[in-house]
VOVEXMI-926729 format. One record per residue (C-alpha): x, y, z; residue number from 1. Coordinates in steps of 0.25 Angstrom, whole numbers. Example, Ala and Ser with C-alpha at 12.3 -4.5 7.8 and 13.67 -1.06 7.14 Angstrom:
BEGIN
    east   north      up     i
      49     -18      31     1
      55      -4      29     2
***
This chain:
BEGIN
    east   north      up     i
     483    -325    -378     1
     475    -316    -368     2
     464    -306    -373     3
     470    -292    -372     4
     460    -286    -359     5
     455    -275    -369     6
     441    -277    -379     7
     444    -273    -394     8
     433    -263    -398     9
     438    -262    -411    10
     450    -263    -422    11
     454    -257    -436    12
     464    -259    -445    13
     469    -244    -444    14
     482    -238    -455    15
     488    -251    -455    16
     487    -252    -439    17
     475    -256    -431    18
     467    -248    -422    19
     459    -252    -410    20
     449    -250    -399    21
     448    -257    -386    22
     442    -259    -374    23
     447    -263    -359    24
     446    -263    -344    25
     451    -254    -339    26
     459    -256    -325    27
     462    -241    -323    28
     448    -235    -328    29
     439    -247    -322    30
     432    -248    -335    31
     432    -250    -349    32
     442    -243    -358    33
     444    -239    -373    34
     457    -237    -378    35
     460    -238    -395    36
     474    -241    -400    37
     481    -240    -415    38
     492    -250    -417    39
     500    -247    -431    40
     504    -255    -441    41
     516    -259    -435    42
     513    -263    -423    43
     517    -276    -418    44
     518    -286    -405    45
     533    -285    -408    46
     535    -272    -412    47
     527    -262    -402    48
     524    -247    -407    49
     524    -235    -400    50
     512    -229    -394    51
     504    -219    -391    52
     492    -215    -383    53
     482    -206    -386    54
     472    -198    -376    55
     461    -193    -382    56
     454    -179    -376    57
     440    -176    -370    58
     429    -184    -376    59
     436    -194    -382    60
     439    -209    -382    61
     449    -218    -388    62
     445    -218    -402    63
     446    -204    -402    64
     461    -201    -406    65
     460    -214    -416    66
     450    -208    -423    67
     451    -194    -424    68
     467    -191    -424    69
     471    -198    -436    70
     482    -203    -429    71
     481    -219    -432    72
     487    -217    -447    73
     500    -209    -443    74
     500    -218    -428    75
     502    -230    -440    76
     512    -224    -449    77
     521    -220    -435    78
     519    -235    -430    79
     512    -230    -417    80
     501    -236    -409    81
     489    -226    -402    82
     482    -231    -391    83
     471    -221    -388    84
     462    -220    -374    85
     450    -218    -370    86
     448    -202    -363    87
     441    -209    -350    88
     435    -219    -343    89
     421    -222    -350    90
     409    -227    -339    91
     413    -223    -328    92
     401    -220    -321    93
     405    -208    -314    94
     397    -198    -312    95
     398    -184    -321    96
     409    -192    -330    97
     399    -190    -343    98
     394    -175    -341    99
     405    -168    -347   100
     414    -171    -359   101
     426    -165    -352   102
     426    -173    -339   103
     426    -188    -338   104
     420    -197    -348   105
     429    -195    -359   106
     436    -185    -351   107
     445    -194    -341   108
     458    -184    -344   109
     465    -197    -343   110
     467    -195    -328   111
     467    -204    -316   112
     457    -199    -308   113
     456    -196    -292   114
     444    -195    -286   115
     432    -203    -286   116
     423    -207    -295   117
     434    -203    -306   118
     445    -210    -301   119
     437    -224    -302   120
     438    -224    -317   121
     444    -211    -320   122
     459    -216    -321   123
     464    -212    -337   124
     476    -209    -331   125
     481    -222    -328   126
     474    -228    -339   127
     482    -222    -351   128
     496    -222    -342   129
     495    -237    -338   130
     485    -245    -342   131
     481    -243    -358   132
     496    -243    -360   133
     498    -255    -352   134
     486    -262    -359   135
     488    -257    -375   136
     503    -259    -374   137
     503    -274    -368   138
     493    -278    -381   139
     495    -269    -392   140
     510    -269    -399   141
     513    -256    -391   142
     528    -251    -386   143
     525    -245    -374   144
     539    -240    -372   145
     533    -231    -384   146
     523    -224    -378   147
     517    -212    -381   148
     504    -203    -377   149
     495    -191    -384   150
     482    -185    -381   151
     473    -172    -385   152
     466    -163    -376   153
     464    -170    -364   154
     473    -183    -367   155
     484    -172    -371   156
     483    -167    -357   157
     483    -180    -350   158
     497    -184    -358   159
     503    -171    -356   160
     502    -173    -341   161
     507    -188    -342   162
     519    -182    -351   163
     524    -172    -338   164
     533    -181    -330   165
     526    -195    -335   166
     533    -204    -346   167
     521    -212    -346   168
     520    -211    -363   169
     532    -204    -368   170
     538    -191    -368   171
     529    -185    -382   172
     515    -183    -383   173
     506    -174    -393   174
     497    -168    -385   175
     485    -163    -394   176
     476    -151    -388   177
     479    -154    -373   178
     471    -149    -360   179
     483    -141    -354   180
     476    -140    -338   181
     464    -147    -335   182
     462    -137    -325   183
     456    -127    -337   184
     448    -137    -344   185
     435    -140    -341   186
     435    -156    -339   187
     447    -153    -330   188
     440    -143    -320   189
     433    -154    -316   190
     443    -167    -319   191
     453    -160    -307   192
     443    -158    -295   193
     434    -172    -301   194
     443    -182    -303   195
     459    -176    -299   196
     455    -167    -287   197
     461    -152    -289   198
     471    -153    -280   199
     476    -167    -284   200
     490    -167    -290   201
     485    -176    -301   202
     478    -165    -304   203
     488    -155    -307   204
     494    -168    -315   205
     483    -167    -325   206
     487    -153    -330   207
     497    -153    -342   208
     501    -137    -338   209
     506    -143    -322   210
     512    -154    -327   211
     521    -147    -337   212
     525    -139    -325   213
     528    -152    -319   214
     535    -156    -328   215
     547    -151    -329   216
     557    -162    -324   217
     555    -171    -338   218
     548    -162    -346   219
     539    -170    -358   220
     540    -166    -371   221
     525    -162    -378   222
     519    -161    -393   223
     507    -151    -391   224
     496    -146    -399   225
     487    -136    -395   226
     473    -132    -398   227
     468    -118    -392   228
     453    -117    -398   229
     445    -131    -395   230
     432    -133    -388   231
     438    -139    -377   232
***
């Protein structure tokens, strides 16, 4: 039987389940990637369970959500797996891509970008669309057919947009504290011109406010929570 083409980092019995941490290469990145995954007790190769991804906002990385969110022991109870990603690519190299915590390491906006150096390695986009999903659903007992998506902040932004027009992980989401225009927040005055271009349509894309006006042909219903005074 062939190794799976992902490293474990590390597992843990977890509310009857198992959690784990992992390591790959990553074709869409053109690096290393992390990505953490909760599989519940009754998962099994002949009896996939529904899941859901989970991205995380700025700063953090896929241990993030497992850790904090308490969501494993009620993720074990419903029979659901979470797979969590990391918020960038980590190592790129690239000039500026460690001076602010709001704009490119673990600030990636979990978008492809356009323009070079970013869109070498800068390419969440088609990371957590195609390639996690086609990796954790081929080893782990996942149903695909069952697939769903939530983020915070910046990963609730990200899944906002993918919900407008795009059936890529279900039609229901919890977004929690979401970035509703990247055109107001501070890492996005720089994400557009750096890595999208201002005028580039995937720009307007990225903006949860445009595309709900876009939208309007196969509207996409949304769980929200808000948060008015943060830090951020």
């Amino acid at each position: 039987m062939a190794a799976p083409p992902f490293t474990v980092r590390s597992e843990s019995v977890c509310h009857g389940g198992r959690v784990g941490f992992y390591t790959h290469q990553s074709a869409a990145l053109g690096l290393e990637a992390r990505f953490a995954v909760f599989m519940p007790p009754n998962a099994a190769a002949n009896a996939p369970v529904p899941v859901v991804y989970v991205l995380a906002g700025l700063t953090c990385t896929e241990e993030t959500f497992f850790i904090k969110a308490h969501a494993l022991q009620e993720a074990a109870r419903l029979g659901v797996a979470l797979v969590a990603t990391d918020t960038s690519p980590r190592g790129a190299g690239i000039e500026g891509e460690d001076t602010d915590w709001d704009f490119g390491t673990g600030a990636g906006f979990y978008l492809d970008a356009t323009i070079a150096p970013w869109s070498s390695h800068y390419r969440m986009g088609r990371y957590i669309t195609q390639e996690l999903p086609a990796l954790v659903e081929a080893h782990f007992a996942l149903d695909g057919t069952r697939r769903g998506i939530m983020g915070h902040s910046m990963g609730g932004m990200v899944r906002w947009c993918m919900g407008c027009g795009r059936r890529r992980f279900g039609n229901l989401s919890r977004l929690l504290r979401l970035l509703c225009t990247l055109r107001l927040c501070r890492g996005g005055k720089r994400l557009l011109p750096t890595t999208l271009g201002q005028t580039n349509r995937r720009g307007v894309l990225t903006m949860p406010c445009a595309c709900c006006k876009m939208d309007t042909a196969t509207p996409t219903p949304f769980w929200l929570t808000k948060a008015w005074q943060t830090s951020f």
